[in-house]
Backbone of each chain as ProteinMPNN parsed JSONL, in Angstrom:
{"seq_chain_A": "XXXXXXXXXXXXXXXXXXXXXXXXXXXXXXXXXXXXXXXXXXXXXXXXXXXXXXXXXXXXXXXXXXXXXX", "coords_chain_A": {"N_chain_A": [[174.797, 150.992, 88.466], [171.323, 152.626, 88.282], [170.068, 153.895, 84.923], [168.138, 156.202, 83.782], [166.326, 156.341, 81.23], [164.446, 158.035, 80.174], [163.921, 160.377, 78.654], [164.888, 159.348, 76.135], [162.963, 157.351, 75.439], [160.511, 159.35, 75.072], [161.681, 160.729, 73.329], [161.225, 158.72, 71.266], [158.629, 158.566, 71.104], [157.696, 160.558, 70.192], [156.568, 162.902, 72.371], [155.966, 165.557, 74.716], [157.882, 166.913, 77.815], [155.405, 167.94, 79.359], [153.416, 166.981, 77.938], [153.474, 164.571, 79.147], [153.766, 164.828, 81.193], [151.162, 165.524, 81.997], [149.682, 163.325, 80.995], [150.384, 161.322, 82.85], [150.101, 162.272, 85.127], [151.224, 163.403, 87.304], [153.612, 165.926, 88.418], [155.52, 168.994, 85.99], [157.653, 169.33, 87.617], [158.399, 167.549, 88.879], [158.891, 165.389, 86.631], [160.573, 166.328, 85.773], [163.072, 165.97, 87.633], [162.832, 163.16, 87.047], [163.391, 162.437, 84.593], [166.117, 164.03, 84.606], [167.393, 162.561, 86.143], [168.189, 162.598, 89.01], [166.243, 161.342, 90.383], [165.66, 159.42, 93.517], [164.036, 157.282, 93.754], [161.295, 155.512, 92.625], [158.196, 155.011, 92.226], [156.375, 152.061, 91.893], [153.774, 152.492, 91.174], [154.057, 154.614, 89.415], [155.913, 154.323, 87.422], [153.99, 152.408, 86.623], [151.963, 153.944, 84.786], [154.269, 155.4, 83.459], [154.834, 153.43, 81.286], [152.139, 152.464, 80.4], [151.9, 154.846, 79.137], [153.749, 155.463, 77.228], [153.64, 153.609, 75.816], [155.366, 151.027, 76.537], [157.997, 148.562, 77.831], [159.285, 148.524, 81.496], [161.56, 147.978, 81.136], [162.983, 149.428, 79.492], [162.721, 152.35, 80.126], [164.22, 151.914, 82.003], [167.757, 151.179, 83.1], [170.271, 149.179, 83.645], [174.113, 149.772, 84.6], [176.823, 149.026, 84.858], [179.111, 150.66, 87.701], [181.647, 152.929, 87.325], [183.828, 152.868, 88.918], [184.016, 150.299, 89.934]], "CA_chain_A": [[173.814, 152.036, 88.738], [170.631, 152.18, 87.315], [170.12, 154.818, 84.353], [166.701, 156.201, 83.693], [166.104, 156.412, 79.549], [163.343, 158.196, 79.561], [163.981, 161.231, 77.329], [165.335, 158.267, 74.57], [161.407, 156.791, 75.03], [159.745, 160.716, 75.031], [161.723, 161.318, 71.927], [160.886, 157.62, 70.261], [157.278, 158.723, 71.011], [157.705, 162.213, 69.831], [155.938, 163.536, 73.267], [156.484, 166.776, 74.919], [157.594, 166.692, 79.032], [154.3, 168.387, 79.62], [152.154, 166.269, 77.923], [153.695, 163.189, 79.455], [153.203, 164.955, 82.864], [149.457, 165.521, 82.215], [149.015, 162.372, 81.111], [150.732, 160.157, 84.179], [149.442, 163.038, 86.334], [152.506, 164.294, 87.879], [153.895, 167.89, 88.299], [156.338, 168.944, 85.188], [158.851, 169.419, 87.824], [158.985, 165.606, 89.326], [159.119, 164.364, 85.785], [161.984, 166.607, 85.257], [163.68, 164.958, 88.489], [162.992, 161.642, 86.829], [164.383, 163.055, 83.318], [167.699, 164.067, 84.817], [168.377, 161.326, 86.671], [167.732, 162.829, 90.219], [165.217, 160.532, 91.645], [166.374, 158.507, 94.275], [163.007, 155.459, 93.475], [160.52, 155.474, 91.507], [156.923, 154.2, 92.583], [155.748, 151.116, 90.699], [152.682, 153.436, 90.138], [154.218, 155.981, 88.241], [156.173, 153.555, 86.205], [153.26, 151.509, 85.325], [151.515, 154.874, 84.069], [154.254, 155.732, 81.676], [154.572, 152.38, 80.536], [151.211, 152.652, 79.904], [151.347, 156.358, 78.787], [154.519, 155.756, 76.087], [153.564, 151.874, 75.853], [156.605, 150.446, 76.544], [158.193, 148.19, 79.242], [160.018, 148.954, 82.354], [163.168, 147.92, 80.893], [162.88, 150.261, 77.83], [162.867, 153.64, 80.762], [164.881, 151.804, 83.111], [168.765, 150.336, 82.306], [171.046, 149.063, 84.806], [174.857, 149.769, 83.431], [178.388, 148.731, 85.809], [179.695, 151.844, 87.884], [183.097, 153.159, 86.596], [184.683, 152.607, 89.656], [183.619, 148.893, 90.03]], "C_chain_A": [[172.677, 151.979, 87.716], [170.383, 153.847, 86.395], [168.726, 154.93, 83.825], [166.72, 157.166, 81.645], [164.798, 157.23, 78.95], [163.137, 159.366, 78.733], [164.069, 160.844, 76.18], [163.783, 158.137, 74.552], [160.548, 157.956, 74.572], [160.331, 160.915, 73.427], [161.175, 160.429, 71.141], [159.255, 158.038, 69.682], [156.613, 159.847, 70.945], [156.376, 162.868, 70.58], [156.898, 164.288, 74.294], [156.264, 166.447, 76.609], [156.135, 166.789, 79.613], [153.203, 167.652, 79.224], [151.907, 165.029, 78.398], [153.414, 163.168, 81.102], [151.849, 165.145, 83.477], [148.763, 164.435, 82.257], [149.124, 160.799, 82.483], [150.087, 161.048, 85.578], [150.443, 163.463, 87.244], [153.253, 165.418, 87.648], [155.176, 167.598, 86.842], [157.456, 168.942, 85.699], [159.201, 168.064, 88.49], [158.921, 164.899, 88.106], [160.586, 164.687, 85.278], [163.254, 166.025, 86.168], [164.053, 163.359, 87.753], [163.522, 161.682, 85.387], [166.031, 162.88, 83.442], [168.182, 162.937, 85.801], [168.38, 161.794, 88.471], [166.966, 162.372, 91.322], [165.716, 159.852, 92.322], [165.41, 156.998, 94.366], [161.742, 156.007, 92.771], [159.501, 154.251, 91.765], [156.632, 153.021, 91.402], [154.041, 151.794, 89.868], [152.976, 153.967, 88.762], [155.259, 155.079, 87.179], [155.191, 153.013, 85.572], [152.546, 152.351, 84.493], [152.262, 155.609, 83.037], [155.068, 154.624, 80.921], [153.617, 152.675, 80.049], [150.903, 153.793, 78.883], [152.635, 156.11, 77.07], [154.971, 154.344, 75.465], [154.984, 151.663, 75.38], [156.838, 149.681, 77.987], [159.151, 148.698, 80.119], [161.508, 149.307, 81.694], [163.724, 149.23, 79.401], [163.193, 152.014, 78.57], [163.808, 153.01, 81.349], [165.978, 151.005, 82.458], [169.627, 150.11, 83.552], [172.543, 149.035, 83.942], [175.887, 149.727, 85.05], [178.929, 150.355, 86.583], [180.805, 151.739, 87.485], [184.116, 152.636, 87.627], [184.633, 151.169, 90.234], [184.574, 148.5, 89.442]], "O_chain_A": [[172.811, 151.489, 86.595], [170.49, 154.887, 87.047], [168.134, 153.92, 83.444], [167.077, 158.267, 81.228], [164.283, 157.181, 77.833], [162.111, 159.364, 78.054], [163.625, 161.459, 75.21], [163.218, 158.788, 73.673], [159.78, 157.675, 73.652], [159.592, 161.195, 72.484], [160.548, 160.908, 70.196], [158.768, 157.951, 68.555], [155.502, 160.179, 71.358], [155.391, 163.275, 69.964], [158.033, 163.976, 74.655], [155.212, 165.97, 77.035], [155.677, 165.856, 80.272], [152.172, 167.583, 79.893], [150.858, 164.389, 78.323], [153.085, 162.294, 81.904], [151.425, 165.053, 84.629], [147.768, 164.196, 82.94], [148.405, 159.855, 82.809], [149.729, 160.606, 86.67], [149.927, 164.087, 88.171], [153.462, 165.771, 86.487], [155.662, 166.494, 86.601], [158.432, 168.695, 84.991], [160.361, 167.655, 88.538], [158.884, 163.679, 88.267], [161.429, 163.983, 84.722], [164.293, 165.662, 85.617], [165.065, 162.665, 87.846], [164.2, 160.697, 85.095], [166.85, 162.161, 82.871], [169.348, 162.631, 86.051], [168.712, 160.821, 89.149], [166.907, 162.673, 92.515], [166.648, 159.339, 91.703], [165.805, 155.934, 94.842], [161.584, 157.201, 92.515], [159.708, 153.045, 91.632], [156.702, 153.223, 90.19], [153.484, 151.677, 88.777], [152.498, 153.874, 87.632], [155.184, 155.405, 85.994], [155.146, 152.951, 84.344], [152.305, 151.866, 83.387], [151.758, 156.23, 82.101], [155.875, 154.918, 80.038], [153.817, 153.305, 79.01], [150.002, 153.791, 78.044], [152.299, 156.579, 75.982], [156.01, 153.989, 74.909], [155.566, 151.961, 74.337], [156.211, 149.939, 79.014], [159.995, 149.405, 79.568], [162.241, 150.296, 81.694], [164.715, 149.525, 78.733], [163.743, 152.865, 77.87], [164.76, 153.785, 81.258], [165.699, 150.255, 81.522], [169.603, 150.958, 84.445], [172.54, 148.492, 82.837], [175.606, 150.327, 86.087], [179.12, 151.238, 85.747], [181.23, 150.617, 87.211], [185.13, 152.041, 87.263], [185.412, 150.992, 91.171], [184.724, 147.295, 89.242]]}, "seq_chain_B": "XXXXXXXXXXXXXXXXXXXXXXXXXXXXXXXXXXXXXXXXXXXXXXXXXXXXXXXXXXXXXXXXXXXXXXXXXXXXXXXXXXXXXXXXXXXXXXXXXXXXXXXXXXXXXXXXXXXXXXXXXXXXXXXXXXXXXXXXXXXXXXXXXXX", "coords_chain_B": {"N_chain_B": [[145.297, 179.998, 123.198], [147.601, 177.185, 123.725], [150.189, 176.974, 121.476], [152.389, 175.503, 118.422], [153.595, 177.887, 117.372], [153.413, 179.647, 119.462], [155.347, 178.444, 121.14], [157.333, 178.476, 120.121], [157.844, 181.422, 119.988], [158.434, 181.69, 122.784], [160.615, 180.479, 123.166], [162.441, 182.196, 121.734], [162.364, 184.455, 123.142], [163.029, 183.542, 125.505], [165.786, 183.075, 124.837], [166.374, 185.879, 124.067], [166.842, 186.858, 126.88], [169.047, 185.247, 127.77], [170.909, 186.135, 126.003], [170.817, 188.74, 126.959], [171.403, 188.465, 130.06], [173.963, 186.895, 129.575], [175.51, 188.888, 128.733], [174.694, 191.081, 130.477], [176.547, 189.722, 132.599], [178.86, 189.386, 132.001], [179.491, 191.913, 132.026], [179.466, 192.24, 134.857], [180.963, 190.645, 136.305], [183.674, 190.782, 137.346], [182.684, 191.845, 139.73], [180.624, 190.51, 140.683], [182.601, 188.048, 141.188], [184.685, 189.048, 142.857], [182.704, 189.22, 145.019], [182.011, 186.699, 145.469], [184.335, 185.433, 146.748], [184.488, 186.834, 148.062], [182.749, 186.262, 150.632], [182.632, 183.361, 150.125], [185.145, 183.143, 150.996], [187.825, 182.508, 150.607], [191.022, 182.199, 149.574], [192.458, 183.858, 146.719], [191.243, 182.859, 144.47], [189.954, 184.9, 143.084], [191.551, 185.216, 140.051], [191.563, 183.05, 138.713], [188.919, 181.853, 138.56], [187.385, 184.34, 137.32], [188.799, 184.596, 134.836], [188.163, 182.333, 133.867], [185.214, 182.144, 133.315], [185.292, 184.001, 131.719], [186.499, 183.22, 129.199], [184.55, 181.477, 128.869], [182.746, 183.329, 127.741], [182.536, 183.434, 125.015], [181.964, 181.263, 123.045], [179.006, 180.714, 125.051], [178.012, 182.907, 123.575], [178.362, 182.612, 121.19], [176.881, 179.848, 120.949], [173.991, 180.899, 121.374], [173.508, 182.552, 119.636], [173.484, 180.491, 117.157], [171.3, 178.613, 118.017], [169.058, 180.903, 117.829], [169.278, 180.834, 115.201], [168.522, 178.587, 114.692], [165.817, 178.038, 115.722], [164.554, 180.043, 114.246], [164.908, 178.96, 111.563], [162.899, 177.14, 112.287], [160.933, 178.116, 112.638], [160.281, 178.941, 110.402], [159.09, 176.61, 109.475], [161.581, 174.801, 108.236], [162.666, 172.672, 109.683], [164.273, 169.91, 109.095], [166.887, 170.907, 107.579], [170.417, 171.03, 106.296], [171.4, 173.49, 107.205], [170.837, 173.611, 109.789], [171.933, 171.557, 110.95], [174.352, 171.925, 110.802], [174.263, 174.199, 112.965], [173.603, 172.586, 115.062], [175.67, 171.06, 115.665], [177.676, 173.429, 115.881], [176.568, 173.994, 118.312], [177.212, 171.995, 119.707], [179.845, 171.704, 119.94], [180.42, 174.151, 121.322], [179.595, 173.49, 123.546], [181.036, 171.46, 124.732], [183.6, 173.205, 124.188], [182.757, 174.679, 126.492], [183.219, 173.112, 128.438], [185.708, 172.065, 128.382], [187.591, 174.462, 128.892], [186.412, 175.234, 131.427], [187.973, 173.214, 133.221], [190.059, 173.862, 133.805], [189.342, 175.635, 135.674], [188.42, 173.819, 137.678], [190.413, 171.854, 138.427], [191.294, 173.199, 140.182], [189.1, 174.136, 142.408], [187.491, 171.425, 143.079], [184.838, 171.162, 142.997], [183.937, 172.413, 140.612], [183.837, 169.983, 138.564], [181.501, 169.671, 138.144], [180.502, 171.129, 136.41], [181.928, 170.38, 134.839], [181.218, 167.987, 133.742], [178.617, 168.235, 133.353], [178.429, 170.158, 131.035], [179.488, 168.871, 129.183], [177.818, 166.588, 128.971], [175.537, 167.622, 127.575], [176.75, 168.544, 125.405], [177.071, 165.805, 123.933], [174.974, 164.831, 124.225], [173.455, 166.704, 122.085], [174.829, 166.252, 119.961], [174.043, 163.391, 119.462], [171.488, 164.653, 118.978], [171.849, 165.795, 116.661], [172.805, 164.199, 114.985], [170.508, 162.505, 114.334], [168.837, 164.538, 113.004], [170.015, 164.523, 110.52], [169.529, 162.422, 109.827], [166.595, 162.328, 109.644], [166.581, 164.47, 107.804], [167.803, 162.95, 105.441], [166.378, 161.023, 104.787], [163.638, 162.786, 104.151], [164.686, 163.685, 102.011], [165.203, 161.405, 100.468], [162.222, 161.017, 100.311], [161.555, 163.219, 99.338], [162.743, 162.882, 96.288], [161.179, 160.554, 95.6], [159.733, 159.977, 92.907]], "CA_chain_B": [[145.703, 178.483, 123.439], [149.196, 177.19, 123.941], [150.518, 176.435, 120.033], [153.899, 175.465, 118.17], [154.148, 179.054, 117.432], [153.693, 180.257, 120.846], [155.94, 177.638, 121.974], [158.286, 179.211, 119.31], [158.134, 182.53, 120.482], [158.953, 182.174, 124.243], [162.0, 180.223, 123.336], [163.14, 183.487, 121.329], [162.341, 185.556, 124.559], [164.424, 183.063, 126.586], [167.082, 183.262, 124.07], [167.327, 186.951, 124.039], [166.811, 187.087, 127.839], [169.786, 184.773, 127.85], [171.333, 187.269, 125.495], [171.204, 190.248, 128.027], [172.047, 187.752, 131.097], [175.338, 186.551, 129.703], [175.829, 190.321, 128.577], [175.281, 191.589, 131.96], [177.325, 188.688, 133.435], [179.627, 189.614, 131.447], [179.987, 192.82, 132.63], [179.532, 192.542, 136.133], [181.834, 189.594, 136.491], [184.523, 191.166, 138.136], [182.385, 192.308, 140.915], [180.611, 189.258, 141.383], [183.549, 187.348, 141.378], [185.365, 189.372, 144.041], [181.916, 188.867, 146.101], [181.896, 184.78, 146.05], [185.813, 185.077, 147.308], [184.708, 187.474, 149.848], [181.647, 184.939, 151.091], [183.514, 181.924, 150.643], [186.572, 183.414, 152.209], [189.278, 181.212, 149.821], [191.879, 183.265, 148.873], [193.412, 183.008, 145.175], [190.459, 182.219, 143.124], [189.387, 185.668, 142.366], [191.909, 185.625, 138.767], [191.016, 181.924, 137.576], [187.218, 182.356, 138.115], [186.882, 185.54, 136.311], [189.658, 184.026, 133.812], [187.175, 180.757, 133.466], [184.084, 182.767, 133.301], [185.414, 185.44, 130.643], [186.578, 182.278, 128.763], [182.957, 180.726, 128.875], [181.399, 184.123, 127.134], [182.567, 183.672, 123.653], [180.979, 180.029, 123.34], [178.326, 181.169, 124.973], [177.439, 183.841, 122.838], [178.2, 181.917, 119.486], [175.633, 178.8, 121.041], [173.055, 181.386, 121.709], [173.504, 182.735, 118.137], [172.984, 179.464, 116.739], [169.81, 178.788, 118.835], [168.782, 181.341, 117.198], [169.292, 180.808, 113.705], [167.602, 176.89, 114.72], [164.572, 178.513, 116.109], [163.871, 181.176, 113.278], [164.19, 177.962, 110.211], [161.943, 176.36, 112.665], [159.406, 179.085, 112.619], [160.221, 179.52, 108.326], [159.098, 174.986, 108.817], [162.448, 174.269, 107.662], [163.223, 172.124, 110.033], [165.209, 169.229, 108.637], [167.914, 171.221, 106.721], [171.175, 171.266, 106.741], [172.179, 174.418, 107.918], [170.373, 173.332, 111.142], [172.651, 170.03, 111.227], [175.715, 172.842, 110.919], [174.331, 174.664, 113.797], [173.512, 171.458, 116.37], [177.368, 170.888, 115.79], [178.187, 174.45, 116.765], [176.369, 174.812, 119.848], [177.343, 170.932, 120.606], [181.325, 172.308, 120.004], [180.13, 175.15, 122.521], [179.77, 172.946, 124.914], [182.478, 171.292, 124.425], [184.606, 173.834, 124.674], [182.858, 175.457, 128.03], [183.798, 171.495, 129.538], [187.318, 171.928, 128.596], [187.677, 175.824, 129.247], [186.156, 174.801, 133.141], [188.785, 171.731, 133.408], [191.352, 174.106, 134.247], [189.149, 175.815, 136.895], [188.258, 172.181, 138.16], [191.859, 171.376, 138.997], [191.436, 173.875, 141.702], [187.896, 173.657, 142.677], [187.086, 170.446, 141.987], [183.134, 170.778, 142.626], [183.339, 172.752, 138.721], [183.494, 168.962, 137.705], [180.184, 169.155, 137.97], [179.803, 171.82, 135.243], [182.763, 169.662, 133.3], [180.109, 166.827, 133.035], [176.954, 168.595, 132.381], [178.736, 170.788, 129.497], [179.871, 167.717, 127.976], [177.096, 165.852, 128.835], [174.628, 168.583, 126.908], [177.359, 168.145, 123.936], [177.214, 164.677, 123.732], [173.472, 164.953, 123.798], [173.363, 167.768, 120.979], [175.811, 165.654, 118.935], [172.869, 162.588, 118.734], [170.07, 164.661, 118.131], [172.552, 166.285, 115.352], [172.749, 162.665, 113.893], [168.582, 162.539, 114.134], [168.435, 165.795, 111.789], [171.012, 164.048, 109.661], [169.054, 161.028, 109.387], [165.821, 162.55, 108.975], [167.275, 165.313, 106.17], [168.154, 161.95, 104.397], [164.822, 160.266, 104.921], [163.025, 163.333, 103.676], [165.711, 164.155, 100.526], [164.289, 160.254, 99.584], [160.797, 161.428, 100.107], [161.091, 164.014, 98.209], [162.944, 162.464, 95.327], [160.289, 159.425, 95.072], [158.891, 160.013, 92.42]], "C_chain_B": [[146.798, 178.123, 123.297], [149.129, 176.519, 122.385], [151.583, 176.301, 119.628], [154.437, 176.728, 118.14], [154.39, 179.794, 118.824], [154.725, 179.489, 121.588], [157.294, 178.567, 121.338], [158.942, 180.594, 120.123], [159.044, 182.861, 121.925], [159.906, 181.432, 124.445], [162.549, 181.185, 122.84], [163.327, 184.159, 122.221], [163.652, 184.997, 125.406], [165.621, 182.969, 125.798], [167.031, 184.624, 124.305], [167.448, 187.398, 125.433], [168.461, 185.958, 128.533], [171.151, 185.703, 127.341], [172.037, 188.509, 126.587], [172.068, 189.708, 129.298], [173.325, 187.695, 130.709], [175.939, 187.917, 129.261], [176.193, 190.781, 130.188], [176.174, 190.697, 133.145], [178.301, 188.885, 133.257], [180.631, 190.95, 131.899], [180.373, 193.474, 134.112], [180.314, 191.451, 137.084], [182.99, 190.169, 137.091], [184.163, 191.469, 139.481], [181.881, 191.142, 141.482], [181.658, 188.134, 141.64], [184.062, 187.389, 142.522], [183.92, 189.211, 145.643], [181.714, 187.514, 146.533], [183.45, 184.837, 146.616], [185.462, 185.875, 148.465], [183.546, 186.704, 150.62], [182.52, 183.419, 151.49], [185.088, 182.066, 151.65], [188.063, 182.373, 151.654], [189.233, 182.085, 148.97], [192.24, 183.109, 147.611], [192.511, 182.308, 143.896], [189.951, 183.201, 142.208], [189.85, 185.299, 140.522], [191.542, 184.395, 137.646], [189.703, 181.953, 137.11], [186.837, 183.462, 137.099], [187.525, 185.277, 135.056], [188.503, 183.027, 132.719], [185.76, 181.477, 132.782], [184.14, 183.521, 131.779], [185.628, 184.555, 129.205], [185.188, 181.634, 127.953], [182.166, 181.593, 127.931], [181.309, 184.155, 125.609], [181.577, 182.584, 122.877], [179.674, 180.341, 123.726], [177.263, 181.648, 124.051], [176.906, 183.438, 121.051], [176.944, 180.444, 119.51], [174.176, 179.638, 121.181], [172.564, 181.733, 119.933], [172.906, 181.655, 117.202], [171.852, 178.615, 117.046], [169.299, 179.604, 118.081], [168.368, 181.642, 115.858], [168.197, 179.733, 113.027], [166.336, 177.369, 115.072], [164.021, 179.125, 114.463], [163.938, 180.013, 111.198], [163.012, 177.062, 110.941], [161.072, 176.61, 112.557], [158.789, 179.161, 111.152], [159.632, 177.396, 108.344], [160.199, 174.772, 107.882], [163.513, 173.948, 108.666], [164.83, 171.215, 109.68], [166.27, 170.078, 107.273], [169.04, 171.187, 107.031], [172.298, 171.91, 107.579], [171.775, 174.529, 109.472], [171.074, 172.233, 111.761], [173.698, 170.47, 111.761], [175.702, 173.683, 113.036], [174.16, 174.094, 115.279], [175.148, 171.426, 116.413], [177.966, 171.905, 115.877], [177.785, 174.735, 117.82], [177.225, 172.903, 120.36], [179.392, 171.271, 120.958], [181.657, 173.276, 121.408], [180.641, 174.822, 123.516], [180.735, 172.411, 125.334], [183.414, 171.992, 125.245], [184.022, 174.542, 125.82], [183.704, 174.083, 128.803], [185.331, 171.245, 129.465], [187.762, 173.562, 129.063], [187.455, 175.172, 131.359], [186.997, 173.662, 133.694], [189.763, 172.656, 134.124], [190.824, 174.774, 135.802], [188.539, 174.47, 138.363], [189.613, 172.078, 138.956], [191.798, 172.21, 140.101], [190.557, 173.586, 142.523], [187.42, 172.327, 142.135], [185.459, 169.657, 142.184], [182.711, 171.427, 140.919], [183.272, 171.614, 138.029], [182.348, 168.482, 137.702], [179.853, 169.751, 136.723], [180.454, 171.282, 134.068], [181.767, 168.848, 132.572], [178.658, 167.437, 132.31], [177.436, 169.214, 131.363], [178.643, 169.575, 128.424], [179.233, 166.943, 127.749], [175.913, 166.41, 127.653], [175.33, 168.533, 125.301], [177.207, 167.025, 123.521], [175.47, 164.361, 123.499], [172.99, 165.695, 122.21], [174.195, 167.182, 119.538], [174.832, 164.415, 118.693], [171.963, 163.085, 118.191], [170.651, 165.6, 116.563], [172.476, 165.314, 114.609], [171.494, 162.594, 113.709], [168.173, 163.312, 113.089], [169.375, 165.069, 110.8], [169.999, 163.039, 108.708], [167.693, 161.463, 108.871], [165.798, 163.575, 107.944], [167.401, 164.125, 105.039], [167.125, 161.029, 104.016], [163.619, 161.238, 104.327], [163.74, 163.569, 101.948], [165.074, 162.527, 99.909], [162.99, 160.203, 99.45], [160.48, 161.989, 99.218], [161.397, 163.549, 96.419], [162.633, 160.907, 95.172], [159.093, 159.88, 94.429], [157.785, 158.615, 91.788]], "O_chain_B": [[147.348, 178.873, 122.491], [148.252, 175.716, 122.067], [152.344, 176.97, 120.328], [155.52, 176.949, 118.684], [155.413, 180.398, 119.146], [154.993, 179.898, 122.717], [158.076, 179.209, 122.04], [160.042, 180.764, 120.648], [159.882, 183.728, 122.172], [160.357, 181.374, 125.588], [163.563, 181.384, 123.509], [164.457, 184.631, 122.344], [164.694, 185.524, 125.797], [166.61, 182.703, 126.481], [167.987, 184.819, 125.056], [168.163, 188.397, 125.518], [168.795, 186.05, 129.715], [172.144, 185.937, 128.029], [173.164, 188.931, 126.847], [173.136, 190.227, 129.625], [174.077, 188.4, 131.381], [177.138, 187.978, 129.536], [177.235, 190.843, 130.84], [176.366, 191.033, 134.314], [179.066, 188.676, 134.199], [181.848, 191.051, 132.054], [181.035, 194.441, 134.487], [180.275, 191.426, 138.314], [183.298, 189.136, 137.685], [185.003, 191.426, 140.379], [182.365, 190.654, 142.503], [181.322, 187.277, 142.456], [184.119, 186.425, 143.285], [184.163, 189.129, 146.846], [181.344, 187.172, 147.656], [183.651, 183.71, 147.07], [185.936, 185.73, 149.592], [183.958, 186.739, 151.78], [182.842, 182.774, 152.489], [185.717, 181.432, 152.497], [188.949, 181.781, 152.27], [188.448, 182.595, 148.17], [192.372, 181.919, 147.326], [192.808, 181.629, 142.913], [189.583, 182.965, 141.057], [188.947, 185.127, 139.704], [191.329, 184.471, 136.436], [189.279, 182.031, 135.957], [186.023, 183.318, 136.187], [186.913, 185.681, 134.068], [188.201, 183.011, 131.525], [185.435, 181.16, 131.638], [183.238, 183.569, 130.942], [185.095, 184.97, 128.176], [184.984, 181.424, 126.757], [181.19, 181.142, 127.331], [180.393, 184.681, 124.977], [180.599, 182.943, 122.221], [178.908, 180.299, 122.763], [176.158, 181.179, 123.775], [175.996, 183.666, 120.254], [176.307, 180.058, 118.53], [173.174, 178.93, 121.082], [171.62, 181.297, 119.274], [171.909, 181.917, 116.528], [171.49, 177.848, 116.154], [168.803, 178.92, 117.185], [167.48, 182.388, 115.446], [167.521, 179.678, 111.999], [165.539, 176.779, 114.341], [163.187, 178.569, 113.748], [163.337, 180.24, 110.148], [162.273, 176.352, 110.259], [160.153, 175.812, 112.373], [157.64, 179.322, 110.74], [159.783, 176.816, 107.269], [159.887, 174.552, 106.712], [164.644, 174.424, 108.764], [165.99, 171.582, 109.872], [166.229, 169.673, 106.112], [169.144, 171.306, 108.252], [173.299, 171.537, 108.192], [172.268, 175.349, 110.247], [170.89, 171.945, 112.944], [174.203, 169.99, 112.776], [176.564, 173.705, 113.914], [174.401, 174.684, 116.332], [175.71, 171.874, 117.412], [179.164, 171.65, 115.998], [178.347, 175.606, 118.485], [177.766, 172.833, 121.463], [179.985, 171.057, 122.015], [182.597, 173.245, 122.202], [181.547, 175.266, 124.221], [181.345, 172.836, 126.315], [183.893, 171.745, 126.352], [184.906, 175.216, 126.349], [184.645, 174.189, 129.589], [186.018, 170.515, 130.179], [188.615, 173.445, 129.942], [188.312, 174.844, 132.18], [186.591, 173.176, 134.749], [190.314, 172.169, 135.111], [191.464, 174.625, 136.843], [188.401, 174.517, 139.585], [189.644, 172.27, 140.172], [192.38, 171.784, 141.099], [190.867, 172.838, 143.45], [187.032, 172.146, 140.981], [184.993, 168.558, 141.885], [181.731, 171.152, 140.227], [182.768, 171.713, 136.911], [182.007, 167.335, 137.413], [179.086, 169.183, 135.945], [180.119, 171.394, 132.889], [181.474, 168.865, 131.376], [177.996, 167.214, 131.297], [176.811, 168.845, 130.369], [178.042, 169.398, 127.365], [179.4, 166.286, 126.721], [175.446, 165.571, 126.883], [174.675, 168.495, 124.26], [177.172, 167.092, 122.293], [174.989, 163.679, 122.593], [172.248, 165.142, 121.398], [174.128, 167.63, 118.393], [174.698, 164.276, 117.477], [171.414, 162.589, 117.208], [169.92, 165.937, 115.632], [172.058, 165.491, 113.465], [171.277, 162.632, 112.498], [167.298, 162.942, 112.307], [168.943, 165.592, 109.773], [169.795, 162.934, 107.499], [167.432, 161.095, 107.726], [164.865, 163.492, 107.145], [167.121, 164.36, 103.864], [167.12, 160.368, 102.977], [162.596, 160.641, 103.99], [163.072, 163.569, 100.914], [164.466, 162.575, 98.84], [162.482, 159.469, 98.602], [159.592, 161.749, 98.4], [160.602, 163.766, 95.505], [163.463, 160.098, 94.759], [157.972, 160.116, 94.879], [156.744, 158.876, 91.184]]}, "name": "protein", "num_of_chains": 2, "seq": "XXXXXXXXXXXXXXXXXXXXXXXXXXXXXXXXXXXXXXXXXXXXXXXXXXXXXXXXXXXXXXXXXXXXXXXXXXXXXXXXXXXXXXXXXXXXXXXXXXXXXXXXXXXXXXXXXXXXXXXXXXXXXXXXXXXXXXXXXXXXXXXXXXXXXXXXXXXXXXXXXXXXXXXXXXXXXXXXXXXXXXXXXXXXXXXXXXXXXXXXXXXXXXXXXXXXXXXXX"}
């Protein structure tokens, strides 16, 4: 499954949900979707904007890790 | 001008005009009963018919209900939800059970296998477009969570 890291990158880059949602341009409550782990995909847009926004690469928000029951 | 809402509305009407119908059918079912046995003149059907019939009003009443419930998230645009998925699979049960409820008056009459098939046919219908709301509930729930 893939696990979305992006509170680890928000804290690395000591930025606040809100300012990370002003700056990719998306509501505070679809970043909080993509926070908790709730999204079901994730536009290559809005990744490349907070790449861009908390310069970092894909792989740094995004982790792929074995399910338990595998 | 004819609009979704107006379209809305005068299925509510024919739902509660359905309402009063199977009400007063309900109640006047003994009399009409004993008047198709005295027309047709075949003895011995008055107690199954009115049996079959009285059978038919609970179903009925609970598919009308649920019509109801599907109309009024339709009107609130909350179509694709679940509790609309719940209620295609209670009126499609409905039917259902009028097509097995009428099986037994079939075995006597056996032109009611006309109403066996269309019940069941109307369930069997109501049970795909139940899978359709399924499918598009699951097609919107990924809409919404693409971010």
């Amino acid at each position: 499954m893939i696990i979305v890291n992006l509170d680890v990158m928000m804290a690395k880059r000591k930025i606040s949900s809100n300012e990370l949602a002003e700056i990719i341009e998306i509501t505070p409550a679809n970043l909080s979707i993509l926070k908790t782990g709730k999204a079901k995909a994730i536009r290559f847009s809005t990744l490349d904007k907070l790449c861009g926004a908390l310069k970092c690469q894909p792989g740094d928000i995004l982790e792929f890790v074995e399910d338990e029951e595998d | 001008m004819w609009n979704k809402d107006k379209s809305i509305i005068l299925s509510q009407i024919l739902i509660k005009v359905c309402y009063v119908g199977i009400v007063v059918c309900a109640i006047l079912a003994p009399n009409l009963v004993g008047l198709y046995e005295e027309r047709t003149g075949i003895e011995g059907l008055y107690t199954p018919l009115l049996a079959t019939l009285m059978c038919c009003v609970p179903p009925g009443i609970i598919a009308l209900v649920c019509l109801d419930v599907l109309l009024w998230n339709i009107q609130k645009n909350r179509a694709f939800i679940e509790q609309n998925v719940k209620m295609l699979r209670a009126i499609s049960y409905c039917c259902f059970c009028v097509a097995v409820i009428f099986i037994y008056f079939a075995v006597l009459r056996p032109f009611a296998f006309v109403i066996v098939f269309a019940a069941g046919f109307f369930g069997i219908i109501l049970r795909v477009v139940k899978n359709c709301f399924q499918q598009a509930i699951a097609i919107r729930e990924e809409n919404d969570f693409t971010i």
